[in-house]
FIDOFI-515120 format. One record per atom (N, C-alpha, C): residue number from 0; chain; atom name; x, y, z. Coordinates in steps of 0.001 Angstrom, whole numbers, plus 500000, padded with zeros to 6 digits. Last residue first. Layout:
residues N
+-----+-------+------+--------+--------+--------+
|   n | chain | atom |     px |     py |     pz |
+-----+-------+------+--------+--------+--------+
| NUM |     A |   CA |      X |      Y |      Z |
...
+-----+-------+------+--------+--------+--------+
This chain:
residues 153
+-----+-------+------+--------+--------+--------+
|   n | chain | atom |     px |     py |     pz |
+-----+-------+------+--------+--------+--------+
| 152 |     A |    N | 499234 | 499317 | 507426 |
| 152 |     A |   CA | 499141 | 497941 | 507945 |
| 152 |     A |    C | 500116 | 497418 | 508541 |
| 151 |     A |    N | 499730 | 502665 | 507650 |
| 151 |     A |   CA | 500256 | 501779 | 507282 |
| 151 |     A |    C | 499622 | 500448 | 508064 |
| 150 |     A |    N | 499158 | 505325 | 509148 |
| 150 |     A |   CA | 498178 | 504700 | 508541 |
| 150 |     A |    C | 498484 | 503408 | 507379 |
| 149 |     A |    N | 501220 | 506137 | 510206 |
| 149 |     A |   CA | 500468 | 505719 | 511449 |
| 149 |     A |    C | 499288 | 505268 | 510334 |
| 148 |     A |    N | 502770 | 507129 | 508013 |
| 148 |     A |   CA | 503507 | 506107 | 508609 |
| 148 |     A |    C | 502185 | 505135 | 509627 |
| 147 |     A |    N | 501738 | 509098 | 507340 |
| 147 |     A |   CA | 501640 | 508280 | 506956 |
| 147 |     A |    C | 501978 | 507069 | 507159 |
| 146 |     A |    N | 502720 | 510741 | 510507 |
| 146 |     A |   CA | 501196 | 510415 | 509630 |
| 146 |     A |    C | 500732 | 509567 | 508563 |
| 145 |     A |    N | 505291 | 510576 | 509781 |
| 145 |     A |   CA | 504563 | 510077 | 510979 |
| 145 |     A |    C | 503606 | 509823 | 510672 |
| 144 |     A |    N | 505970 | 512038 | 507534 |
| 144 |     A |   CA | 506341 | 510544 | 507524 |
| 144 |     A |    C | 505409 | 509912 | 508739 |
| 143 |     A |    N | 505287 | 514628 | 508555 |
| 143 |     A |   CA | 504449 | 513917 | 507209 |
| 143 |     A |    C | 504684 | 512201 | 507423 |
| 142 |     A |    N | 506460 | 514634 | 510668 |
| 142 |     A |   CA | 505247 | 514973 | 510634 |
| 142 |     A |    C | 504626 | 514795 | 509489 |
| 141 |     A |    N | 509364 | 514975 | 509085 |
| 141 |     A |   CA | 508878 | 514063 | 510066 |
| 141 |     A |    C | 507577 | 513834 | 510450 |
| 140 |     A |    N | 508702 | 517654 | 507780 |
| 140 |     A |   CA | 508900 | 516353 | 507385 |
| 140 |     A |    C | 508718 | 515386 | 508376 |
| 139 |     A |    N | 508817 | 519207 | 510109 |
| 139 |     A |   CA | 507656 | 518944 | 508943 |
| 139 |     A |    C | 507573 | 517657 | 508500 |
| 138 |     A |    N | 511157 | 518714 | 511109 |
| 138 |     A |   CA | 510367 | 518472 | 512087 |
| 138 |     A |    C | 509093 | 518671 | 510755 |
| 137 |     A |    N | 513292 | 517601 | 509280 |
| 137 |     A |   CA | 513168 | 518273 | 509869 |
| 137 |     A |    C | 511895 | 518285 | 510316 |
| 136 |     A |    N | 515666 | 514639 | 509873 |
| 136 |     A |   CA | 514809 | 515478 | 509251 |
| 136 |     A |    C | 514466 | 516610 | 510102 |
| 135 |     A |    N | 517063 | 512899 | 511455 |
| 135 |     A |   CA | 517739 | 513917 | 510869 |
| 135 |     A |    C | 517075 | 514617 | 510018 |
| 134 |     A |    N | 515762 | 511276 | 512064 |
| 134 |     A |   CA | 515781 | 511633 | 513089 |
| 134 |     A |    C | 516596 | 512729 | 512512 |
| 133 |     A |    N | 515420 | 509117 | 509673 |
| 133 |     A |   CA | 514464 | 509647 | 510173 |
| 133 |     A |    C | 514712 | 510739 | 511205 |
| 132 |     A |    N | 517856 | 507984 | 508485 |
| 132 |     A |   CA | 518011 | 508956 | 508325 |
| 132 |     A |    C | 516641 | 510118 | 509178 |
| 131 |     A |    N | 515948 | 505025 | 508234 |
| 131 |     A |   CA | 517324 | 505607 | 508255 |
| 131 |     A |    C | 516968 | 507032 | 507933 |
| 130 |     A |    N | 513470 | 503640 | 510074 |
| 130 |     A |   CA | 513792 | 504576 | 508859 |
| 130 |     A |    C | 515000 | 505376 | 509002 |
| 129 |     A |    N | 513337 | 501855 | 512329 |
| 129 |     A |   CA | 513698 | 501168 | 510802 |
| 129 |     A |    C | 513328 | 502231 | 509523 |
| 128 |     A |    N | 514253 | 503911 | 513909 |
| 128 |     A |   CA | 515173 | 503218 | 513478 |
| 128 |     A |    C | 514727 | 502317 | 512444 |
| 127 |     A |    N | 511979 | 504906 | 515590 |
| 127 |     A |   CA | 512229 | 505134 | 514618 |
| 127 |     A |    C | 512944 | 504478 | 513551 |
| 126 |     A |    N | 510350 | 504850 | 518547 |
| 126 |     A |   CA | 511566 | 503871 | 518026 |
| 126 |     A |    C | 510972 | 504037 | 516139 |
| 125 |     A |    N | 509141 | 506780 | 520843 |
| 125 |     A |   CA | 508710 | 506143 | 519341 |
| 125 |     A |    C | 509866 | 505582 | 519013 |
| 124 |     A |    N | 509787 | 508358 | 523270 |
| 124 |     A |   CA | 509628 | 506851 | 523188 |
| 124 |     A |    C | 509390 | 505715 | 521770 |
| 123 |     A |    N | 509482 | 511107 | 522646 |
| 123 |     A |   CA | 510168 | 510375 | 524279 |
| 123 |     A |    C | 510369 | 508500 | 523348 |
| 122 |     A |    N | 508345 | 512021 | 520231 |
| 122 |     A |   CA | 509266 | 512108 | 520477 |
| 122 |     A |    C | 509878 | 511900 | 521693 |
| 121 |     A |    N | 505701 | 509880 | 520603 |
| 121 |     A |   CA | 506275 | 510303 | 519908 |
| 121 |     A |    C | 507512 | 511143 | 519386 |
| 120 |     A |    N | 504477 | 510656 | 523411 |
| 120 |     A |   CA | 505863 | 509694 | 522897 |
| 120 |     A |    C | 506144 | 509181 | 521925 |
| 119 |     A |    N | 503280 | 512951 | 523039 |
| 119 |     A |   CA | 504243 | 513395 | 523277 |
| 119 |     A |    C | 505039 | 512100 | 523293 |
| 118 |     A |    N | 500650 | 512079 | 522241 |
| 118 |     A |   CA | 501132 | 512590 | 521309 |
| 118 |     A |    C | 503109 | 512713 | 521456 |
| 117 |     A |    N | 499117 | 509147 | 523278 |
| 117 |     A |   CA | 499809 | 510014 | 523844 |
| 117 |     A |    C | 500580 | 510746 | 523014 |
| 116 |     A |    N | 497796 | 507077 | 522709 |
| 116 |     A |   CA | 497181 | 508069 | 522334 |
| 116 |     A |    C | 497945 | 509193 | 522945 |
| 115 |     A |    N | 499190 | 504493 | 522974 |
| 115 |     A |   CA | 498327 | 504805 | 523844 |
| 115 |     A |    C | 497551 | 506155 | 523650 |
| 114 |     A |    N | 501204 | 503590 | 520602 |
| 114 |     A |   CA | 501246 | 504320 | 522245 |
| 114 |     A |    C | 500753 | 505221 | 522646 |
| 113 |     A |    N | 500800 | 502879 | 518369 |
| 113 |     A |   CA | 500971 | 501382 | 519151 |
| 113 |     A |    C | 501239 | 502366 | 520402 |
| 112 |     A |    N | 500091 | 504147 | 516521 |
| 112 |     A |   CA | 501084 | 503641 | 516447 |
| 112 |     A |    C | 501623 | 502569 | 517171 |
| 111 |     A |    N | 497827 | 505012 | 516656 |
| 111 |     A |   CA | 497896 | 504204 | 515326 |
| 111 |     A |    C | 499113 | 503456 | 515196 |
| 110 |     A |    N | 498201 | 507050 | 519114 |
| 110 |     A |   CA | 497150 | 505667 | 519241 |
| 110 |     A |    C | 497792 | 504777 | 518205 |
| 109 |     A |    N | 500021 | 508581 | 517359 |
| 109 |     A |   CA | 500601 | 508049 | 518647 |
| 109 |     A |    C | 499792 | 506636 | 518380 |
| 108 |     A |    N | 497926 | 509860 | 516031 |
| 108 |     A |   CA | 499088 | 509513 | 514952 |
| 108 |     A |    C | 499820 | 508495 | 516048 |
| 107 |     A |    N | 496259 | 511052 | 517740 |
| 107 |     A |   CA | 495658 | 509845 | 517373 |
| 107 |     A |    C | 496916 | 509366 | 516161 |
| 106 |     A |    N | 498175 | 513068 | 518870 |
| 106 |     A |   CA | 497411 | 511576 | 519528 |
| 106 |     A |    C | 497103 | 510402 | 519065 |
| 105 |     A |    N | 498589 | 514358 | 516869 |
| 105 |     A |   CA | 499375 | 514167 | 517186 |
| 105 |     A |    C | 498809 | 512819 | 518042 |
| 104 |     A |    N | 495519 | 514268 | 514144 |
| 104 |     A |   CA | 496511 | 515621 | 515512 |
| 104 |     A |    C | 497484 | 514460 | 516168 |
| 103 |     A |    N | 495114 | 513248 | 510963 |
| 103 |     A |   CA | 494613 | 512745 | 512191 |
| 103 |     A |    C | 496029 | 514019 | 513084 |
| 102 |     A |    N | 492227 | 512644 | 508459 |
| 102 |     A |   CA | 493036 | 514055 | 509269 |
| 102 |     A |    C | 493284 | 513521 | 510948 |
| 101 |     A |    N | 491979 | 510211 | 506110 |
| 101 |     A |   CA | 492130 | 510851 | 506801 |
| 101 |     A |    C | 492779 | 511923 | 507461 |
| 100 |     A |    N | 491213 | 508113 | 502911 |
| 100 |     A |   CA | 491918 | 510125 | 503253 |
| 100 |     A |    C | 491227 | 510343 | 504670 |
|  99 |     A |    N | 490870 | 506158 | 500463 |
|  99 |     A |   CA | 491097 | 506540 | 501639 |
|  99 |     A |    C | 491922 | 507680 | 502554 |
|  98 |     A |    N | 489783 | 507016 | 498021 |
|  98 |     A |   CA | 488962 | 506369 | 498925 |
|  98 |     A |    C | 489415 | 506612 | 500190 |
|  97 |     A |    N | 490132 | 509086 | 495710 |
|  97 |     A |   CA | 491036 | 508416 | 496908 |
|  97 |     A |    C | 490264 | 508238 | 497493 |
|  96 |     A |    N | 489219 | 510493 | 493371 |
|  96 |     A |   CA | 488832 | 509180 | 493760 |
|  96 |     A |    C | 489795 | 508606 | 494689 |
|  95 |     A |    N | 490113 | 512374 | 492539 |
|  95 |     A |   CA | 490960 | 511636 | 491994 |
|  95 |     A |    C | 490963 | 510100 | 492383 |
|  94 |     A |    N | 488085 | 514481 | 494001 |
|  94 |     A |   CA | 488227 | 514662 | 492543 |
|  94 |     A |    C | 488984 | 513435 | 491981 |
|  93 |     A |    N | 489069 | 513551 | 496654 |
|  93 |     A |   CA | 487703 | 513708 | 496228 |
|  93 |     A |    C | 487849 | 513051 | 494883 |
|  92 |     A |    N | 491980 | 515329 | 496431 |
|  92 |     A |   CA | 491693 | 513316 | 496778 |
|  92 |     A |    C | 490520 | 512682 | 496162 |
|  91 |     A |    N | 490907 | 517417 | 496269 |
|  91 |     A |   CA | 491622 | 516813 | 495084 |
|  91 |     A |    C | 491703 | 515653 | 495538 |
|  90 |     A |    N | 489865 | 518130 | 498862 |
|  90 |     A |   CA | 488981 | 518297 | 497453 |
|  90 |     A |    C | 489436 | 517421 | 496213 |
|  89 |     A |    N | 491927 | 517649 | 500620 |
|  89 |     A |   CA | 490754 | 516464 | 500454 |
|  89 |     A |    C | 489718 | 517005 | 499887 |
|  88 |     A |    N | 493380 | 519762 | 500229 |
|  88 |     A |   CA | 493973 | 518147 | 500066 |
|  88 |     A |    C | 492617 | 517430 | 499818 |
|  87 |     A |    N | 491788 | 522109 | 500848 |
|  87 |     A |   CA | 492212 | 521721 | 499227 |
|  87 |     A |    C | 492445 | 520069 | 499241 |
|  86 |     A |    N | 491854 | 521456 | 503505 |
|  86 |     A |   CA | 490640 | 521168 | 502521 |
|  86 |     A |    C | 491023 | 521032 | 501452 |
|  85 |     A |    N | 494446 | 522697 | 503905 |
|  85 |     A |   CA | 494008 | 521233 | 504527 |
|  85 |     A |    C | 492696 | 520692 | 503590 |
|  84 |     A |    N | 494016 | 525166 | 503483 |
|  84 |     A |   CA | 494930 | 524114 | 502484 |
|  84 |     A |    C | 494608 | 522758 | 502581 |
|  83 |     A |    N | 492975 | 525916 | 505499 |
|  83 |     A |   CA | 491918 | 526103 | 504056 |
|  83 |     A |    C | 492767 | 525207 | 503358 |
|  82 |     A |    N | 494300 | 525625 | 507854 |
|  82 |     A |   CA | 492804 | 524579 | 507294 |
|  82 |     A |    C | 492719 | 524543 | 506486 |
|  81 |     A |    N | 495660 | 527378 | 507284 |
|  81 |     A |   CA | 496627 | 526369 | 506815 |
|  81 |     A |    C | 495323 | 525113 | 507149 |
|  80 |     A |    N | 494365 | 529885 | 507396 |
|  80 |     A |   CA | 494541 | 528973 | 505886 |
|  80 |     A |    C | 495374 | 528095 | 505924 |
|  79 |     A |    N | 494300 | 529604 | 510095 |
|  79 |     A |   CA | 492670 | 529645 | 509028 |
|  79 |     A |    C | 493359 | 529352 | 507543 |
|  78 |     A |    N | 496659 | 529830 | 511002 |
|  78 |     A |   CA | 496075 | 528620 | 511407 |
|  78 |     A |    C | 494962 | 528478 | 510693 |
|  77 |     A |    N | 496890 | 532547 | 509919 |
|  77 |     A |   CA | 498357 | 531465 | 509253 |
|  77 |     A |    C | 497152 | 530376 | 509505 |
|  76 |     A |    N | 494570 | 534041 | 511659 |
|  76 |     A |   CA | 495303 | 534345 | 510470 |
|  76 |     A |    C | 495921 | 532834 | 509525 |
|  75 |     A |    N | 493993 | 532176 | 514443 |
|  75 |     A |   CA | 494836 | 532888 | 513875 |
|  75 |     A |    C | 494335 | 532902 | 512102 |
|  74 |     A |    N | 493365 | 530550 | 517603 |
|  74 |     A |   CA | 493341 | 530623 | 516116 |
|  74 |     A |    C | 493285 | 532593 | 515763 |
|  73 |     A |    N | 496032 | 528415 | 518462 |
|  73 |     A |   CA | 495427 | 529728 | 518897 |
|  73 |     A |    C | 495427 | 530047 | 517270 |
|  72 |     A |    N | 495740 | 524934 | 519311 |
|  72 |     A |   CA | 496342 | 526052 | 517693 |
|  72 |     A |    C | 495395 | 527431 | 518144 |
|  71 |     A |    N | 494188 | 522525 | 519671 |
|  71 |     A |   CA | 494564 | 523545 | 520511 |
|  71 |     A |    C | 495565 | 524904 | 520201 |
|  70 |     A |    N | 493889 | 521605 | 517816 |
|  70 |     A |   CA | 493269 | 521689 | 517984 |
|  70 |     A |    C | 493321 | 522758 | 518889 |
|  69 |     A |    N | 496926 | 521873 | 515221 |
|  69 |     A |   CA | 496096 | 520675 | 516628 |
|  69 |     A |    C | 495332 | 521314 | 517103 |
|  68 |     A |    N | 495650 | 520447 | 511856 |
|  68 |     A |   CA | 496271 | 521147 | 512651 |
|  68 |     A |    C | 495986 | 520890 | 514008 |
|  67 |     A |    N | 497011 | 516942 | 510942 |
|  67 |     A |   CA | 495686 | 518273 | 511077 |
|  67 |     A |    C | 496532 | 519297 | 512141 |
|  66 |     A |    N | 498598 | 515678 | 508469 |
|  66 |     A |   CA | 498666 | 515994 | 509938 |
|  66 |     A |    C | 498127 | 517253 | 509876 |
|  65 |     A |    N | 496568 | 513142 | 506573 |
|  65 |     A |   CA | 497198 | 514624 | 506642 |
|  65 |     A |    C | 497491 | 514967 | 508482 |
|  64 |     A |    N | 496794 | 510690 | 503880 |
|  64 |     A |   CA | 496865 | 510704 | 505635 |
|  64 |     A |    C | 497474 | 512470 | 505635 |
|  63 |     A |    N | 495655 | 508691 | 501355 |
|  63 |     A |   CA | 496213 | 510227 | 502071 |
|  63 |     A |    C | 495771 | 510452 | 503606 |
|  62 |     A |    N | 495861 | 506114 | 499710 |
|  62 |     A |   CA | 495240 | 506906 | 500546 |
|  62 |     A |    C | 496222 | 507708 | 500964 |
|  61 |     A |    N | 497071 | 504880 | 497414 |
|  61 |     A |   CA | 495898 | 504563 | 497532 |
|  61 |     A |    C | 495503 | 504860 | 499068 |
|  60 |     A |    N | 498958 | 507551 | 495102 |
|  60 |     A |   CA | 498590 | 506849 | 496211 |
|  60 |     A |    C | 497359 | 506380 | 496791 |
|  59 |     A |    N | 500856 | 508286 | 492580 |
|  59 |     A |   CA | 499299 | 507267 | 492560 |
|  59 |     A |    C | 499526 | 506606 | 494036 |
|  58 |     A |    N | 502293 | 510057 | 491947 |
|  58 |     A |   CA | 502418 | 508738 | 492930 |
|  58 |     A |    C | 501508 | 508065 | 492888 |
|  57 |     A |    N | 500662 | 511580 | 490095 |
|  57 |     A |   CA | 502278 | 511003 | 489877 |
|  57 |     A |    C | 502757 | 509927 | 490398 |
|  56 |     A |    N | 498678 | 512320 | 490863 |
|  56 |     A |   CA | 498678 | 511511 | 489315 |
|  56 |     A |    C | 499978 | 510569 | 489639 |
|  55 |     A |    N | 499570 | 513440 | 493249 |
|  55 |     A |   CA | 498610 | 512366 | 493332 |
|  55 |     A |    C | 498643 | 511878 | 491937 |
|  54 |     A |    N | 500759 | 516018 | 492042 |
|  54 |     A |   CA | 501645 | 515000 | 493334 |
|  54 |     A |    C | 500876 | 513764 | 493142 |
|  53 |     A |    N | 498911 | 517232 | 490963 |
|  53 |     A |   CA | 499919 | 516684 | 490195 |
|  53 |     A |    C | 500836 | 515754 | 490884 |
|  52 |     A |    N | 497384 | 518028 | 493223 |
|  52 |     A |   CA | 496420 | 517074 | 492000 |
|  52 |     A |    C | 497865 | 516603 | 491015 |
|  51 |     A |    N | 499414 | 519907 | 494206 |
|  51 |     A |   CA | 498723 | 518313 | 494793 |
|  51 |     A |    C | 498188 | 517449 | 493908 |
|  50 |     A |    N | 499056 | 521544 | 492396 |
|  50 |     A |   CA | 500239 | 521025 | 492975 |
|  50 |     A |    C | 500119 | 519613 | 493534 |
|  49 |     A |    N | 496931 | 522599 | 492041 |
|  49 |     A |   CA | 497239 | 522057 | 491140 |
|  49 |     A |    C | 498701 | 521056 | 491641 |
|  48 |     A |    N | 496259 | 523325 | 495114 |
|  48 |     A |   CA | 495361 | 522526 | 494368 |
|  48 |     A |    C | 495963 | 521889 | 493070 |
|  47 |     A |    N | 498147 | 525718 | 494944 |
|  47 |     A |   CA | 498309 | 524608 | 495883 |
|  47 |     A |    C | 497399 | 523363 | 495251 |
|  46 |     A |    N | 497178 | 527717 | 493003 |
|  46 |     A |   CA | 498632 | 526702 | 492868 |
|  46 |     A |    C | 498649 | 525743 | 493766 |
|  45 |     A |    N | 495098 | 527760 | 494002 |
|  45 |     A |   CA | 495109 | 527561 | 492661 |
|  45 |     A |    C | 496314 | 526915 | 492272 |
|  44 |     A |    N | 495793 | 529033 | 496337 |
|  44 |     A |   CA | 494814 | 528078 | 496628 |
|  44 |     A |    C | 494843 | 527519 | 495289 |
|  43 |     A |    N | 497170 | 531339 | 495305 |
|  43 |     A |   CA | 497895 | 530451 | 496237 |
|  43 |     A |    C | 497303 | 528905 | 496117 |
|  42 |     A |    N | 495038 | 533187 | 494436 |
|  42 |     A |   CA | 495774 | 532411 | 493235 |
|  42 |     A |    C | 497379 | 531068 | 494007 |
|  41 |     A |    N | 493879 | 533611 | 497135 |
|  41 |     A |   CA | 493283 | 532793 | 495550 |
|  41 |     A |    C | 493980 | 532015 | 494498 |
|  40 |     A |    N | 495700 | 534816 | 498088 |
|  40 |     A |   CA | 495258 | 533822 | 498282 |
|  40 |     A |    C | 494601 | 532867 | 497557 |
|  39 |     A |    N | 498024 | 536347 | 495551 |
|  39 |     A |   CA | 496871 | 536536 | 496324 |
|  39 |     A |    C | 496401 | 535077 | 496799 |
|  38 |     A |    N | 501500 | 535483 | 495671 |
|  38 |     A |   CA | 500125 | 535643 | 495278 |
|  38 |     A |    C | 499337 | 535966 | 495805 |
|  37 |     A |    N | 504098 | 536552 | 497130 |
|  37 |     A |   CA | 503188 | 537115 | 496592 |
|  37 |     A |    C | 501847 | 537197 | 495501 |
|  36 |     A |    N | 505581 | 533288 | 496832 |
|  36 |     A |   CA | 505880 | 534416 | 496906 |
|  36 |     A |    C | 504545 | 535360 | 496479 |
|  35 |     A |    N | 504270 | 530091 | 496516 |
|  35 |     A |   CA | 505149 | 530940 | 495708 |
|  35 |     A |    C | 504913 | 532555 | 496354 |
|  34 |     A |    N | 505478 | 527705 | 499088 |
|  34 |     A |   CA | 504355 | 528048 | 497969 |
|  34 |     A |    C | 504836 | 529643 | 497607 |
|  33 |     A |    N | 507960 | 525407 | 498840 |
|  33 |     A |   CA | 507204 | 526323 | 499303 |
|  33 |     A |    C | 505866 | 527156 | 498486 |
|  32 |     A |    N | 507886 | 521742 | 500191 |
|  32 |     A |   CA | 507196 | 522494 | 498884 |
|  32 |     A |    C | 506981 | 523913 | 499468 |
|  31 |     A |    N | 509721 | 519081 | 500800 |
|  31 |     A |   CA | 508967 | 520411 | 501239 |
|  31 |     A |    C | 508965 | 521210 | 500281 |
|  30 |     A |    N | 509345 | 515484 | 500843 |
|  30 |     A |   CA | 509815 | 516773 | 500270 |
|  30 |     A |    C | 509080 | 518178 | 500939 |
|  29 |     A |    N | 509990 | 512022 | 499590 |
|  29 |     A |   CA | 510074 | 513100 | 500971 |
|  29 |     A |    C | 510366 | 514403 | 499928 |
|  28 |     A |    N | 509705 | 508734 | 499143 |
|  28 |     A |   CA | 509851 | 510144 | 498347 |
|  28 |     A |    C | 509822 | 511245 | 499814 |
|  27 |     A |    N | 509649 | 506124 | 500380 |
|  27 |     A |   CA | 509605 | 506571 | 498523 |
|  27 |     A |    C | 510314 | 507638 | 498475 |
|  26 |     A |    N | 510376 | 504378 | 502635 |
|  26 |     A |   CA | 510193 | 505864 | 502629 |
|  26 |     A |    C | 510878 | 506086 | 501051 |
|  25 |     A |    N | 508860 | 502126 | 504203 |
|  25 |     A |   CA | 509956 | 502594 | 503254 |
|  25 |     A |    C | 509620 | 503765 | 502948 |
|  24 |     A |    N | 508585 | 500168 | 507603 |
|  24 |     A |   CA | 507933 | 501536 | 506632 |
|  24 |     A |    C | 509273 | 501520 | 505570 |
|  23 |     A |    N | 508108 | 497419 | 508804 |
|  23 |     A |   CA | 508826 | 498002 | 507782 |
|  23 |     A |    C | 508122 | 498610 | 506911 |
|  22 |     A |    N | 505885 | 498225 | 510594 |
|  22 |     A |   CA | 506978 | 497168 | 511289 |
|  22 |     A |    C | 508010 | 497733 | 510739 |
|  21 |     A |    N | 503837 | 498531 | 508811 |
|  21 |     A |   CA | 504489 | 499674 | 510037 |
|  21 |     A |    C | 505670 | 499409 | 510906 |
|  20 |     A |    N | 504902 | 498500 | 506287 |
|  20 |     A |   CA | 503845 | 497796 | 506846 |
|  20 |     A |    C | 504667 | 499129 | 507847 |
|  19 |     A |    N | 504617 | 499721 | 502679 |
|  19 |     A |   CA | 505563 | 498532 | 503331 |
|  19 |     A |    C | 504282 | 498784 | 504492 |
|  18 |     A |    N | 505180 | 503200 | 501615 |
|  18 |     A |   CA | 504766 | 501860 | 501761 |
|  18 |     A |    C | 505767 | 500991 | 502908 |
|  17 |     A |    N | 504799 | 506706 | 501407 |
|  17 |     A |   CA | 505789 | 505567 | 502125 |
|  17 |     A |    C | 504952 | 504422 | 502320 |
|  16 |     A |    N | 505766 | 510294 | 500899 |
|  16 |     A |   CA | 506089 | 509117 | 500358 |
|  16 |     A |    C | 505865 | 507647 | 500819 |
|  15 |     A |    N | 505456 | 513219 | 502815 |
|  15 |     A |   CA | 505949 | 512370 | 502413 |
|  15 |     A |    C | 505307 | 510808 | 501830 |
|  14 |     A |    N | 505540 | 516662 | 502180 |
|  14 |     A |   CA | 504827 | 515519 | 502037 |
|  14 |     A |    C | 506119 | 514440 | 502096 |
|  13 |     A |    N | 504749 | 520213 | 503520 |
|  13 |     A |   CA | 505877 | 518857 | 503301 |
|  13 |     A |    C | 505005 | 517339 | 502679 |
|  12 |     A |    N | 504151 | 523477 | 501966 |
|  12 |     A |   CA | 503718 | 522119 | 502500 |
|  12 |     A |    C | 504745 | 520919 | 502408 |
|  11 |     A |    N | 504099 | 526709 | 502827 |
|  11 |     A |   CA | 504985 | 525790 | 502754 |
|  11 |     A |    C | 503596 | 524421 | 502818 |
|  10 |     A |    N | 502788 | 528441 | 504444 |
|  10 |     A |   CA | 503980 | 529136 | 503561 |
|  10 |     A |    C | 504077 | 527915 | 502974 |
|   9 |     A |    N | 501004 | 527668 | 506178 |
|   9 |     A |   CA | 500326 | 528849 | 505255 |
|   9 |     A |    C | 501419 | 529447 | 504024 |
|   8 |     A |    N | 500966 | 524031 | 505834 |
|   8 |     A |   CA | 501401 | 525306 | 506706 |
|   8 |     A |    C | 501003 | 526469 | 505753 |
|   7 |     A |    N | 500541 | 520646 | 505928 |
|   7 |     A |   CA | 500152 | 521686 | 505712 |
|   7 |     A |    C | 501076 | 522622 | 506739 |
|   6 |     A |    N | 501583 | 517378 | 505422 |
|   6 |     A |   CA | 502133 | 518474 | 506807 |
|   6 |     A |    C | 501734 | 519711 | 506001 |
|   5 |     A |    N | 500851 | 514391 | 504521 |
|   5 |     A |   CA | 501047 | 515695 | 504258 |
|   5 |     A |    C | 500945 | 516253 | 505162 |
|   4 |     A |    N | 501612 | 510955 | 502651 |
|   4 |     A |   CA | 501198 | 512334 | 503910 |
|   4 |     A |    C | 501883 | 513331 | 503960 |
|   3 |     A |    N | 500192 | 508824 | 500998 |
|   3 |     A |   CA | 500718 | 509777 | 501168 |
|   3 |     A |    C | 500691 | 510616 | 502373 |
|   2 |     A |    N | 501192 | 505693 | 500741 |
|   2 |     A |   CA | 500695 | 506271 | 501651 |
|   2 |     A |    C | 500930 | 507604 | 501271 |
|   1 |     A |    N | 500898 | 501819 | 498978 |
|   1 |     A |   CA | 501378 | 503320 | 499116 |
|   1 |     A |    C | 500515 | 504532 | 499824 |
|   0 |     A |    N | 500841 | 498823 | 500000 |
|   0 |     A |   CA | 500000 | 500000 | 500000 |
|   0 |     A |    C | 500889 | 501244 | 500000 |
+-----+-------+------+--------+--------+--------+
């Protein structure tokens, strides 16, 4: 099963890449995408949408896993369109027929993982190691791999 996941932000989106099981995740593809300099929101939302809809032809993934924003996110300006991006994802999933597309906050990426719904052992206690190089990313990225990672068999 190939996985996509995605780490929204109002500047930027990360995605990552990643089949195999949860035992043994592989990690396809990894990347951070900024979004372009002085558009109007509109025409942001136009590039972000095409961006994705071209990420999804390409990988052909048979579900999308997004790290939501957390809930507890003082809302804001940045935190209202980094929802609105969040929606784009699962307009174009919609549109490209991805059956499977959840939004899951730091807990329930923990629960999927095997600890207890606790967001924070995820960095105390998650054992990473069967992805090389995992701990040398950067904290987006990692947050994409996590999320897809927590929706792996």
């Amino acid at each position: 099963m190939i996985l996509l996941g995605l780490r929204c932000s109002n500047s930027d989106f990360s995605y990552a890449v990643l089949e195999g099981s949860k035992k043994r995740p592989v990690l396809r593809e990894k990347n951070v995408v900024l979004f372009p300099k002085n558009y109007s929101r509109l025409d942001s939302l136009r590039w972000f949408f095409l961006e994705i809809d071209g990420l999804i032809k390409r990988v052909k993934p048979e579900g999308i896993l997004i790290k939501k924003s957390e809930i507890l996110a003082r809302k804001s300006k940045s935190r209202d369109e980094r929802v609105g991006n969040e929606t784009i994802v699962l307009l174009v999933a919609a549109l490209n027929n991805i059956k499977y597309v959840d939004c899951r906050v730091k807990s329930t990426i923990a629960k999927n993982l095997g600890y207890k719904g606790k967001g924070h052992y995820l960095k105390t206690a998650f054992d990473n190691s069967s992805l090389e190089d995992y701990a040398n990313e950067g904290e987006k990225i990692r947050e994409a791999i996590l999320v897809a990672w927590s929706g792996l068999k």
